[in-house]
C-alpha positions as CSV (number, residue, x, y, z in Angstrom):
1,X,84.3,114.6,111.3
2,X,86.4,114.6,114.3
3,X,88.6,111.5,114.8
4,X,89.1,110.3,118.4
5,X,92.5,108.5,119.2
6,X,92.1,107.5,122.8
7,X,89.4,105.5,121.1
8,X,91.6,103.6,118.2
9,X,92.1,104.9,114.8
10,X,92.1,103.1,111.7
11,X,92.8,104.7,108.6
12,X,94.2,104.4,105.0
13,X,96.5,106.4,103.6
14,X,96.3,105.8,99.3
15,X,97.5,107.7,96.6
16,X,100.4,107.4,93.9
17,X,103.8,106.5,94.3
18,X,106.1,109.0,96.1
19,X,102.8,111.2,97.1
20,X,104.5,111.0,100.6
21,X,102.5,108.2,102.1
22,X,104.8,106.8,104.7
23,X,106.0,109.7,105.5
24,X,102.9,110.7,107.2
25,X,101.8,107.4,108.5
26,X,104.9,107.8,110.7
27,X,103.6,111.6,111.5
28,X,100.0,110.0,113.0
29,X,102.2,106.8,113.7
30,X,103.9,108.6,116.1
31,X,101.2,111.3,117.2
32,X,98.4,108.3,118.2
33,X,101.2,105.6,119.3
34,X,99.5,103.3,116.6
35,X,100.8,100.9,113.8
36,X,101.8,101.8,110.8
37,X,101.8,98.9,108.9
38,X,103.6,99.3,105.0
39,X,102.3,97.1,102.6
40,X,105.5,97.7,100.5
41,X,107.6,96.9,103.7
42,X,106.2,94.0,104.3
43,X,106.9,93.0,101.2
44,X,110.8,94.2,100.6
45,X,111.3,92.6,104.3
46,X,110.2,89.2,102.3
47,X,112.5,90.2,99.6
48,X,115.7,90.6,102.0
49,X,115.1,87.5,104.2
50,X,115.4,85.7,100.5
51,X,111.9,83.6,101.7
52,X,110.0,82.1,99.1
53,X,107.7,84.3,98.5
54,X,110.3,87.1,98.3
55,X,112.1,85.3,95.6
56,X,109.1,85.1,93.3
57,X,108.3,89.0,94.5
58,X,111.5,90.5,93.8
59,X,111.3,90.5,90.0
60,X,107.5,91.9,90.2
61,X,108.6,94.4,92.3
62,X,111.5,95.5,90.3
63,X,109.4,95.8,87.0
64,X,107.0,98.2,88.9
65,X,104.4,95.4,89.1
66,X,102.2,94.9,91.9
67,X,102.2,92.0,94.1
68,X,99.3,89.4,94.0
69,X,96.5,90.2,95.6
70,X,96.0,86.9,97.3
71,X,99.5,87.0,98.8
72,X,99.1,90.8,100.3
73,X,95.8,90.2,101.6
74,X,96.9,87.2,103.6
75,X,100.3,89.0,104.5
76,X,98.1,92.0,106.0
77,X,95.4,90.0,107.4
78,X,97.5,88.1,109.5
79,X,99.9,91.7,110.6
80,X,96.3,93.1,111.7
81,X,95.4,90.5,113.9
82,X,98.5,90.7,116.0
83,X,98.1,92.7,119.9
84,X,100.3,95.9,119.0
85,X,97.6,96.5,116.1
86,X,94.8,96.6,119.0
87,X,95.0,100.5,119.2
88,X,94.3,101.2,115.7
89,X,96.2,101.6,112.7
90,X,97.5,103.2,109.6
91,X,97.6,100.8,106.4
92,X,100.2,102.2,103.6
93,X,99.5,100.9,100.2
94,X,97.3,98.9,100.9
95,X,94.6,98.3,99.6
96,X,95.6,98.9,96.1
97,X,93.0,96.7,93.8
98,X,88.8,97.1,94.5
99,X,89.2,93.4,95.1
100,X,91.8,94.2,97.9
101,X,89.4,96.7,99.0
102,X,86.2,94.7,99.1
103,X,88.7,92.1,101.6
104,X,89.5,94.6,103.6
105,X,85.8,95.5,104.2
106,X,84.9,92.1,104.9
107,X,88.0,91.4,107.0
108,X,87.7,94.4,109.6
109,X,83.5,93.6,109.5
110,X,84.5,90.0,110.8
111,X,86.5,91.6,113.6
112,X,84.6,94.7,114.7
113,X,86.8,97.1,113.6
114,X,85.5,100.1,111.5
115,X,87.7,102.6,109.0
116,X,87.7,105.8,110.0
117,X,88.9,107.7,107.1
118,X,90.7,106.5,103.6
119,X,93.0,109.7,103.5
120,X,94.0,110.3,99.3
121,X,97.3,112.1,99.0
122,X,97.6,113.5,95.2
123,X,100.6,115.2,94.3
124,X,101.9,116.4,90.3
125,X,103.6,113.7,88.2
126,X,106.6,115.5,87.7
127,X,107.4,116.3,91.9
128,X,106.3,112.5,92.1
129,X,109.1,111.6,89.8
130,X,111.4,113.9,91.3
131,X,110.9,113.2,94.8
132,X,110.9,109.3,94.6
133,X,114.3,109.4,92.4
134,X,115.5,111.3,95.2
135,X,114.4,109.6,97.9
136,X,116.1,107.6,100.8
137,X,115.2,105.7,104.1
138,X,117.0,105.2,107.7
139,X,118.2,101.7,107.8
140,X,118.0,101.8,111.5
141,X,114.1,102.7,112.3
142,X,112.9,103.0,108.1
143,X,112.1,106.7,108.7
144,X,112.1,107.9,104.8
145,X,113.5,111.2,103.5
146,X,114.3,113.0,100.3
147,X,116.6,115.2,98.8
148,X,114.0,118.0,98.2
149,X,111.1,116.7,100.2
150,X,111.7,116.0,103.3
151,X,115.7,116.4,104.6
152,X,117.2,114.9,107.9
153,X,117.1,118.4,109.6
154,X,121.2,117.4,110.8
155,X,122.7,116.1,107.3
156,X,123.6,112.5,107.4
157,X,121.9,112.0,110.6
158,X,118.1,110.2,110.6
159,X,115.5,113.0,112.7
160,X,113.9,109.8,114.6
161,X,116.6,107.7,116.0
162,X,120.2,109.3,115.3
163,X,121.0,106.9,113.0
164,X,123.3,107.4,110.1
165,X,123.0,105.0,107.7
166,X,120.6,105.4,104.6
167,X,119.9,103.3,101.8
168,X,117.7,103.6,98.5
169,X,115.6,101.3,96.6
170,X,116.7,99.6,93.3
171,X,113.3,99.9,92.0
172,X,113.4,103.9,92.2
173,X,114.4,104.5,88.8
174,X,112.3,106.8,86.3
175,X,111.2,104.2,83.9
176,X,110.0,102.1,86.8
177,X,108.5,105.2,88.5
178,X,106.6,105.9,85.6
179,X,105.4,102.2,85.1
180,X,104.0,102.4,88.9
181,X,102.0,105.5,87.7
182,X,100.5,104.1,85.2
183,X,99.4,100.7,87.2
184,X,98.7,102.8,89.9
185,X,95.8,104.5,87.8
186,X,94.6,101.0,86.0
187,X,94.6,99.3,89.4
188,X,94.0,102.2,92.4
189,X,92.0,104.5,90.9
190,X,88.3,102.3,91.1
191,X,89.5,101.7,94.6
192,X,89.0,105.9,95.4
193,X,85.4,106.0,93.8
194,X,84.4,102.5,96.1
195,X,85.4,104.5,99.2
196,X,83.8,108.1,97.8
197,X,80.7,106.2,97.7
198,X,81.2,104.7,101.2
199,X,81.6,108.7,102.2
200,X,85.0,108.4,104.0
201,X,87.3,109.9,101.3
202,X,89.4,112.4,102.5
203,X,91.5,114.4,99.8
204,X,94.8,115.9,100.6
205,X,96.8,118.3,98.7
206,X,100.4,116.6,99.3
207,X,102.6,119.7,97.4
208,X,104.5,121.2,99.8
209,X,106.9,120.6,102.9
210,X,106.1,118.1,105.6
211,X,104.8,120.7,108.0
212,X,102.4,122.3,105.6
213,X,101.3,119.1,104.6
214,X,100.5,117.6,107.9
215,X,97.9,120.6,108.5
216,X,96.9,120.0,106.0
217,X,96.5,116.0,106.8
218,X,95.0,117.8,110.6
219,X,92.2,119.8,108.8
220,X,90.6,117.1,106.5
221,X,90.8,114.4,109.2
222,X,89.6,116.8,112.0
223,X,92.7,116.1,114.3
224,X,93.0,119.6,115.5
């Protein structure tokens, strides 16, 4: 399969928790000039405006729960629909339930758009743990990092925009990590085997550096 960009990609990038999803959305983000739209960010961005909806989200969130799926499916819905999405785009954790999935299907279908590829990044439980307790994100442009990941290559200084200040998630602690894990697997999991079927599943091995990874990410998706 070879992916065309000039012509718009869509793609979804799934996997576990701290498999190194946004990470490299931004990589393609930035390598197509497409959106990366984070389900997640959507969401903590609802959390930190103190709206209504993030004040009933913020103690799901913080228990490793997931949000509804009626809420995220109208949240994303409405993000695809707006002009700097008419490219293509890169959805992050989402979708994350079969029901999710099944919108998502329907949704694009109603608007001509087609996936491209659902990209799986798997990654070992205990890097997971390790990488997402050690994790951090540029306040200034949300570029993430971690402490044996993926460093800034200039210490204290983001690689994307020069910014300096950083901040991590209250939610990145191990019991919670390991809570998201296992919902992850109840919830996600039935969601891989829907788009196996469909026949565009792409499986990554996401062990390693950035780099590696991202040729990784180049080979299965047929960008190079």
């Amino acid at each position: 399969m070879f992916i065309d960009g000039r012509k718009g990609l869509h793609l979804v990038i799934t996997g576990a928790p701290g498999t190194g999803k946004g990470t490299h959305a931004g990589v393609i983000k930035r390598h197509f000039n497409i959106c990366h739209l984070s389900a997640g960010e959507m969401l903590r961005e609802e959390i930190r405006k103190r709206t209504e909806v993030g004040k009933k989200l913020e103690p799901l969130l913080a228990g490793g729960n997931f949000a509804p799926d009626e809420l995220i499916m109208e949240m994303v819905a409405k993000r695809i629909r707006e002009d700097d999405c008419r490219n293509g785009f890169i959805l992050d954790g989402f979708p994350r339930t079969l029901k999710q999935a099944e919108f998502l299907d329907k949704m694009l279908l109603e608007n001509g758009i087609k996936l491209d590829a659902v990209l799986e990044i798997i990654v070992p439980d205990d890097v997971i743990i390790r990488r997402i307790l050690g994790r951090y994100t540029c306040v200034t442009c949300g570029e993430s990092y971690s402490d044996d990941f993926h460093k800034p290559q200039v210490k204290g200084v983001c690689d994307i925009c020069g910014g300096r200040k950083f901040s991590k998630r209250l939610d990145d602690t191990e019991e919670t990590v390991e809570r998201r894990l296992v919902k992850y697997r109840d919830f996600t999991y039935p969601t891989i085997a829907y788009y196996r079927e469909k026949g565009i599943l792409r499986v990554v091995n996401g062990n390693g550096d950035v780099a590696d990874v991202s040729a990784r990410i180049d080979e299965v998706l047929g960008f190079n």
